[in-house]
VEXDREN-2710 file (C-alpha; in Angstrom, 1 decimal):
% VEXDREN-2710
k/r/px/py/pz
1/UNK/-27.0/-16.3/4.2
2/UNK/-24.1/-14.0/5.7
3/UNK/-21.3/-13.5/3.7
4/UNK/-18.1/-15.5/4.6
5/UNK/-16.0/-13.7/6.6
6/UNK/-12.6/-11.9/5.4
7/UNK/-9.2/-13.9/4.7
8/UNK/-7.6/-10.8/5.1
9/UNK/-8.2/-7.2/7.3
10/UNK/-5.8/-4.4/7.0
11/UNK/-6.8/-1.4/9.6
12/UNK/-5.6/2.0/9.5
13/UNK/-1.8/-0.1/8.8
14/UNK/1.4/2.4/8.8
15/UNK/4.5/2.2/8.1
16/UNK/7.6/4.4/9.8
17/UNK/11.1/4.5/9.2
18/UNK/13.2/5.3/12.3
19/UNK/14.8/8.7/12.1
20/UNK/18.3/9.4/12.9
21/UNK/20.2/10.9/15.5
22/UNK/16.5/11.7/17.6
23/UNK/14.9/12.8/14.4
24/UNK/11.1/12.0/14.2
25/UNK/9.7/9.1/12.3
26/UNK/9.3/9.5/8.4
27/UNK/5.7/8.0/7.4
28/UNK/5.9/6.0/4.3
29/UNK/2.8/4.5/4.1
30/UNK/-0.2/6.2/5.9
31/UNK/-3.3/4.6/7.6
32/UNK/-4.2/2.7/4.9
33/UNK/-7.2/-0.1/5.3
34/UNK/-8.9/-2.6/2.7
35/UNK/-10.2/-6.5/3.5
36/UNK/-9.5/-9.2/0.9
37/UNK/-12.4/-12.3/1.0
38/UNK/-12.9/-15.6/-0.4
39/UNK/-11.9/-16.0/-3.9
40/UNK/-11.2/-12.6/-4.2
41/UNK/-8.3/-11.2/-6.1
42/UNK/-7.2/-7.4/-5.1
43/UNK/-5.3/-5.7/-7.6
44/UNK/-2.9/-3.1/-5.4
45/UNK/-1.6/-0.9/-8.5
46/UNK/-0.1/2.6/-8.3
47/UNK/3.3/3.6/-9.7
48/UNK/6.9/2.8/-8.4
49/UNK/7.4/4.1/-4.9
50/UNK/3.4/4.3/-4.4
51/UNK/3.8/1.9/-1.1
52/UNK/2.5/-1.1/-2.4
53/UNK/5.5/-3.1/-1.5
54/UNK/6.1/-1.9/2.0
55/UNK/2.8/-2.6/2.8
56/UNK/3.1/-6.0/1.6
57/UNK/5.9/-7.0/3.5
58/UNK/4.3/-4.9/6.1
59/UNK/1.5/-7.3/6.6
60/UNK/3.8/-10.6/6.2
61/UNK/6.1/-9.1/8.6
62/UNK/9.1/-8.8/6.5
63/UNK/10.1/-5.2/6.9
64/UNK/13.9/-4.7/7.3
65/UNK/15.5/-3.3/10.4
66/UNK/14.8/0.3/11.0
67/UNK/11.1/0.2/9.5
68/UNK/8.2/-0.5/12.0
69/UNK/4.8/-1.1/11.4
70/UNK/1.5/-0.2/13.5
71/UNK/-2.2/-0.9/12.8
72/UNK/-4.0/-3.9/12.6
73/UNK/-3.6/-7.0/10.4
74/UNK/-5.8/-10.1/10.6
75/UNK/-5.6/-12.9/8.8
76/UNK/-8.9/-15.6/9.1
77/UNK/-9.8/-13.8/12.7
78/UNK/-6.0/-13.9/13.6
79/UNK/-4.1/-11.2/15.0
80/UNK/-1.0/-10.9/13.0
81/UNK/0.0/-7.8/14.6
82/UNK/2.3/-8.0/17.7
83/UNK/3.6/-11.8/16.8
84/UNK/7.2/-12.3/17.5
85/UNK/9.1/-13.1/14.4
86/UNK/9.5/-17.1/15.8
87/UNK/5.3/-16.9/15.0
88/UNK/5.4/-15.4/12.1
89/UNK/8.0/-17.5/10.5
90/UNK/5.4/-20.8/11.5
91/UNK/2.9/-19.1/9.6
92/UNK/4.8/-18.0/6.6
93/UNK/3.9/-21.0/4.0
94/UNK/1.8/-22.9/6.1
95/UNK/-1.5/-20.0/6.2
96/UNK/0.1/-17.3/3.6
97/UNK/2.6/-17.6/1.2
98/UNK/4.5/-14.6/-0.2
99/UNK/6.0/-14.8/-4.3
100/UNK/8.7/-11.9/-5.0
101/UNK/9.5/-9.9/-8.4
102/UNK/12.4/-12.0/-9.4
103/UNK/12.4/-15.7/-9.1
104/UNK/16.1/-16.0/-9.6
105/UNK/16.8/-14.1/-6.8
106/UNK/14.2/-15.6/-4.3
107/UNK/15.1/-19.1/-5.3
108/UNK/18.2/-20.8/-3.8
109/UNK/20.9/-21.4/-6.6
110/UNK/23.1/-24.2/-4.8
111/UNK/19.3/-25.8/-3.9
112/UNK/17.2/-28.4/-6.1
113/UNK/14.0/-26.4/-6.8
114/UNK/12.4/-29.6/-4.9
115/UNK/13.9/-29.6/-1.6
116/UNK/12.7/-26.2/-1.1
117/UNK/9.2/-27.0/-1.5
118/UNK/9.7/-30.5/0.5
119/UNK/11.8/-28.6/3.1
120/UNK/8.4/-26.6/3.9
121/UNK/5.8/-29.4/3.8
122/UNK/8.0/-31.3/6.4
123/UNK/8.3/-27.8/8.2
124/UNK/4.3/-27.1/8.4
125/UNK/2.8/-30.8/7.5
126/UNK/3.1/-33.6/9.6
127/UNK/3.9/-35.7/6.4
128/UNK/7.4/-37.9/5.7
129/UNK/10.2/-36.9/3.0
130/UNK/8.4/-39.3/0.8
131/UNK/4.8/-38.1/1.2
132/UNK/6.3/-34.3/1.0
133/UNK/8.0/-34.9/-2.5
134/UNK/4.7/-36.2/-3.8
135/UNK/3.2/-33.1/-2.6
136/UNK/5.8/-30.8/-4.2
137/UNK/6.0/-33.2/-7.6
138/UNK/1.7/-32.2/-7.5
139/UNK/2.5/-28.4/-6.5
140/UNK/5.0/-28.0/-9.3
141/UNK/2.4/-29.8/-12.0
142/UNK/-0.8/-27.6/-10.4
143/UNK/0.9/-24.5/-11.6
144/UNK/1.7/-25.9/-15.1
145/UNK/5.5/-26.9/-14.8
146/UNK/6.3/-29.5/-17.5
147/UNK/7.5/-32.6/-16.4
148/UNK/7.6/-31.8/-12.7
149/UNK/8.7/-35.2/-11.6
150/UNK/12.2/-34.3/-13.5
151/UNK/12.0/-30.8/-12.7
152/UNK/11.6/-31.1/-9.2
153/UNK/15.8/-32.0/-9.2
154/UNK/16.5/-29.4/-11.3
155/UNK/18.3/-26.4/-10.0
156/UNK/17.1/-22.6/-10.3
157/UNK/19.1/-22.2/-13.9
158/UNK/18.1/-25.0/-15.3
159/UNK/15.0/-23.3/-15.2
160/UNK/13.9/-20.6/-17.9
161/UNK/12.5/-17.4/-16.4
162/UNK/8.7/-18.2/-16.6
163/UNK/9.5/-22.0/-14.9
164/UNK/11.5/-20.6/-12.0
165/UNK/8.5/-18.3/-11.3
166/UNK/5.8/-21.2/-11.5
167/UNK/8.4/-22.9/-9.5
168/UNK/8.1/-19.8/-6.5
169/UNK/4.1/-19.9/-6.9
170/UNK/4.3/-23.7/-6.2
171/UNK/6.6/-22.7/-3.4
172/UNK/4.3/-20.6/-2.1
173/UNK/1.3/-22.5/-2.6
174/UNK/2.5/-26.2/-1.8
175/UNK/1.0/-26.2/1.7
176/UNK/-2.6/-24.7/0.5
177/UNK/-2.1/-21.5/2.5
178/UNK/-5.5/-19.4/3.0
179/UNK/-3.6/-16.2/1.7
180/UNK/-1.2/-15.5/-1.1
181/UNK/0.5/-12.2/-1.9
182/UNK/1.9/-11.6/-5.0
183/UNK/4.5/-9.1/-5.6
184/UNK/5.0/-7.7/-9.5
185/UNK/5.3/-11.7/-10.1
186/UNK/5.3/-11.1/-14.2
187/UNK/7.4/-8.0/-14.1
188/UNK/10.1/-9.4/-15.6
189/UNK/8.2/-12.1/-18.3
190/UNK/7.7/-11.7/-21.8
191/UNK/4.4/-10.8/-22.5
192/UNK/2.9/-14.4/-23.5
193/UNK/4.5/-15.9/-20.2
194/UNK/2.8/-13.0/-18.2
195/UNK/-0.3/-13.4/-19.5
196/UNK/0.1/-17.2/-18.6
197/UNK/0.9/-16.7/-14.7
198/UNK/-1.6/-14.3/-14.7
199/UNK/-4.7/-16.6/-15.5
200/UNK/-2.5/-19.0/-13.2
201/UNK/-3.1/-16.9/-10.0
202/UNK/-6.6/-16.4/-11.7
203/UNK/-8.1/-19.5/-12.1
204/UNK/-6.3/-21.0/-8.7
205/UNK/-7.8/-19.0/-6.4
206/UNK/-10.8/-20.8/-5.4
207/UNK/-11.4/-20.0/-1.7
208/UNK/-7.9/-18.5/-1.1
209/UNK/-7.4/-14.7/-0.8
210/UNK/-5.3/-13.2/-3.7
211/UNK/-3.2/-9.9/-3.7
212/UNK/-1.5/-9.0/-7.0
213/UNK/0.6/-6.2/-6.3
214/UNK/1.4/-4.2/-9.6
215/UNK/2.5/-1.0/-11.3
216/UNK/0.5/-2.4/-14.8
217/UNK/-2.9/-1.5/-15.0
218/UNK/-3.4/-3.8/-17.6
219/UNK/-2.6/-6.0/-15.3
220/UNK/-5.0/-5.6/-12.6
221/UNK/-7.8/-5.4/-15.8
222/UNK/-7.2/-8.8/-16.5
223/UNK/-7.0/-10.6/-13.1
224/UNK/-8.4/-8.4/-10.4
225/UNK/-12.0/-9.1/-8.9
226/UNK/-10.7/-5.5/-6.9
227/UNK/-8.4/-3.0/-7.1
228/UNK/-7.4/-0.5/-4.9
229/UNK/-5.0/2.3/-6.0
230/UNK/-2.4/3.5/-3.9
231/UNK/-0.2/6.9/-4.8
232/UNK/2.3/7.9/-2.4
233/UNK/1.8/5.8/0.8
234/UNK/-1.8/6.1/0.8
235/UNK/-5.0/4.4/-0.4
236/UNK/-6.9/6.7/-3.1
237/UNK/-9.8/4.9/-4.5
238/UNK/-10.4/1.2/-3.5
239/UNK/-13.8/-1.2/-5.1
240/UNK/-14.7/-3.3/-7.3
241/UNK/-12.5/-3.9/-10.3
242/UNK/-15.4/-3.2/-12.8
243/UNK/-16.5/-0.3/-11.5
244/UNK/-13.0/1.1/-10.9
245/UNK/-12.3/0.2/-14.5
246/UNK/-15.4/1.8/-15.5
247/UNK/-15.8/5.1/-13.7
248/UNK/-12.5/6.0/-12.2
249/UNK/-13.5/8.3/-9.8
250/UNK/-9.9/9.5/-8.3
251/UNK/-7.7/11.7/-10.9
252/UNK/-5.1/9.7/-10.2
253/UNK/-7.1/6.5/-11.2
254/UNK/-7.9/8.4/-14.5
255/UNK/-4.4/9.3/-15.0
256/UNK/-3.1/5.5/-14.9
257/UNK/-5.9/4.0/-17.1
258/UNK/-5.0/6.8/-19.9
259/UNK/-1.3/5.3/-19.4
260/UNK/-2.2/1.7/-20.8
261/UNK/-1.7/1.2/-24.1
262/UNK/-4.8/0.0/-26.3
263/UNK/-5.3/-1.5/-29.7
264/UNK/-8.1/0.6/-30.8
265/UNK/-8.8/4.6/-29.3
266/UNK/-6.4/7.2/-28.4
267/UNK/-2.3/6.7/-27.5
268/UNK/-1.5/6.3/-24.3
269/UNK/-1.2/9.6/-22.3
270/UNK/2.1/9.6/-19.5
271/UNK/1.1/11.4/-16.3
272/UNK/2.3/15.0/-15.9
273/UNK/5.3/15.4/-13.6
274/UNK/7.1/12.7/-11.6
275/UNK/5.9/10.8/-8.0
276/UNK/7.1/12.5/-5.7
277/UNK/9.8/11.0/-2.5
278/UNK/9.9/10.6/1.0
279/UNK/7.5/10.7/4.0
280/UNK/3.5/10.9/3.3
281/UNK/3.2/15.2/3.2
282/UNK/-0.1/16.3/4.5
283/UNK/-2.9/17.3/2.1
284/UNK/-3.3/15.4/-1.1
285/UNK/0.0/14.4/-2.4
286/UNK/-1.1/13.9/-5.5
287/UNK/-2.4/17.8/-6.2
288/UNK/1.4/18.8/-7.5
289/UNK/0.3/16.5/-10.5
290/UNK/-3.4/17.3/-11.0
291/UNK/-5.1/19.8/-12.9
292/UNK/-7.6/20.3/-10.9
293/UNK/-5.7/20.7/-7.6
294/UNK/-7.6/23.7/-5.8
295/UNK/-6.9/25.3/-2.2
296/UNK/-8.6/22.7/-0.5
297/UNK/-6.3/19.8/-1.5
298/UNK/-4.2/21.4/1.0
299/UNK/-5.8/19.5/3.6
300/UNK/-5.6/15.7/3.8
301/UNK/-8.9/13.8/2.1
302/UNK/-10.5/11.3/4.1
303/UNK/-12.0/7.9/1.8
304/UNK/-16.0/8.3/1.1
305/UNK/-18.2/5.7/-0.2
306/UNK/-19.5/6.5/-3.6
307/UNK/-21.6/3.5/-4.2
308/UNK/-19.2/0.2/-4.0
309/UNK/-16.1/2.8/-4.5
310/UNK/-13.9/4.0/-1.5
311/UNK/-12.4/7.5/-3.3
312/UNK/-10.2/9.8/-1.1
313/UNK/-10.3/13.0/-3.3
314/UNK/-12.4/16.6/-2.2
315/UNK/-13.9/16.3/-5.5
316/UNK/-15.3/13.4/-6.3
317/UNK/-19.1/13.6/-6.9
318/UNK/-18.5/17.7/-7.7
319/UNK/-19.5/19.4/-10.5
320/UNK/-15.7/20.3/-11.3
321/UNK/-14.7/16.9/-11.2
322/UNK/-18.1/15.5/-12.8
323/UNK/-17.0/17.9/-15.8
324/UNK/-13.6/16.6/-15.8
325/UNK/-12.2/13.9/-18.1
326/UNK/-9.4/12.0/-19.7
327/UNK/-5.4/12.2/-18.0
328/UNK/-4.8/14.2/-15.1
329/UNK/-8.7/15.1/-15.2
END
């Protein structure tokens, strides 16, 4: 039986920020490419500033003036790339739905929490106001909100943190889209609320495509069926989560999974030096950092296969980085 065919392709997608006064383009994210299928959940994890944002709102074409986008971007065999906003805006909800970092800012404060879900099924469903405020009473209760038929009047701060964020995935999800993006949603919960949203977006998935965009490794450990790390603007090792967890093959990869605290084995070890700003440099932009940064990270690495895992690195599968191990290795 062939497998089932990608909810999601992303080819060779950049993003450029106009330059002033006839200045040339700055690149801030740089040819980067990865698929997302069925029931899959891709982790996108790298540090603040790595790209994983922009390339989000890349894809949902949601970057703000100034900032273009080139590439290709398919969602379910559908070109996404070259749509006028008018067609993007009648996809947004109804095939993907986007959930932001802060709910209180993404929600509408003067606005019931139900009329913005009700206000989309109308918009993409051919249902009536009363069938549509079922549907958003059913959304709110799938993503465990308690007592959803009186929560659905409530407004945004009525709401404690971890409901108005349930509240945004039910937004997002109400209309059963074949796609949802997830943006640091459990940045800003306490740890027992995260953990919560987290099996959430887990255990929902079914045949939808997932991405969980986050800066916590930990994170991506404990929902991600994929991860692909990204350090400043580009794609560095992409596969499956268990053999990313297991093997990290990139230094950078290394680096972050010594960063996560554990209960038992060694502290967590920061990264050496900071990420670096502004446009995609050529070579490895990640050899400033690494201690095992040679002449040849000079020029820009190219992702190889190494078994399931995508790496873009000169060293992977050398003795010198075969030898190498632990933070920064």
């Amino acid at each position: 039986m062939s497998a089932a065919p990608p909810v999601l392709e992303v080819e060779d997608l950049c993003v450029e920020l106009d330059g002033r006064d006839g200045a040339a383009p700055r690149r801030l994210v740089d040819r980067v490419s990865f698929t997302v299928g069925p029931g899959e959940v891709l982790g996108v994890v790298g540090e603040s500033g790595s790209g994983k944002s922009l390339t989000m709102l890349a894809i949902a074409g949601l970057l703000p003036p100034g900032v273009r986008a080139s590439g290709r971007v398919r969602l379910a065999g559908r070109t996404l790339d070259g749509l006028d906003d008018a067609a993007l805006a009648a996809l947004r909800g109804r095939e993907f739905g986007f959930v932001f970092q802060d709910p209180f800012a993404s929600l509408n404060p003067v606005r019931r929490v139900g009329s913005l879900l009700v206000e989309s099924v109308l918009r993409h469903r051919a249902l009536d106001r009363t069938a549509a405020r079922v549907r958003a009473i059913e959304s709110l209760r799938a993503v465990g909100l308690p007592d959803p038929e009186q929560r659905v009047d409530h407004y945004p701060h009525q709401l404690s943190g971890g409901q108005r964020q349930r509240a945004l995935i039910a937004l997002a999800l109400v209309n059963g889209p074949r796609l949802l993006i997830a943006d640091e949603p459990t940045t800003a919960l306490d740890p027992t609320v995260r953990l919560a949203i987290l099996d959430l977006l887990v255990a929902g998935a079914g045949e939808r495509g997932t991405v969980l965009v986050t800066h916590d490794f930990g994170v991506a450990e404990r929902a991600c069926t994929t991860i692909a790390v990204m350090y400043h603007g580009r794609l560095v090792e992409h596969g499956p989560a268990s053999a990313v967890l297991a093997a990290p093959r990139h230094p950078y990869t290394r680096a972050l999974l010594d960063a996560v605290p554990r209960f038992h084995g060694p502290p967590p070890a920061a990264i050496a030096g900071t990420p670096p700003s502004g446009p995609v440099p050529d070579g490895c932009a990640f050899r400033a950092r690494c201690a095992r940064a040679d002449a040849a990270c000079a020029a820009t690495p190219e992702p190889v296969a190494h078994g399931a895992v995508r790496v873009a690195c000169h060293h992977v599968g050398t003795s010198q980085m075969a030898a190498a191990g632990g933070q920064g290795a």
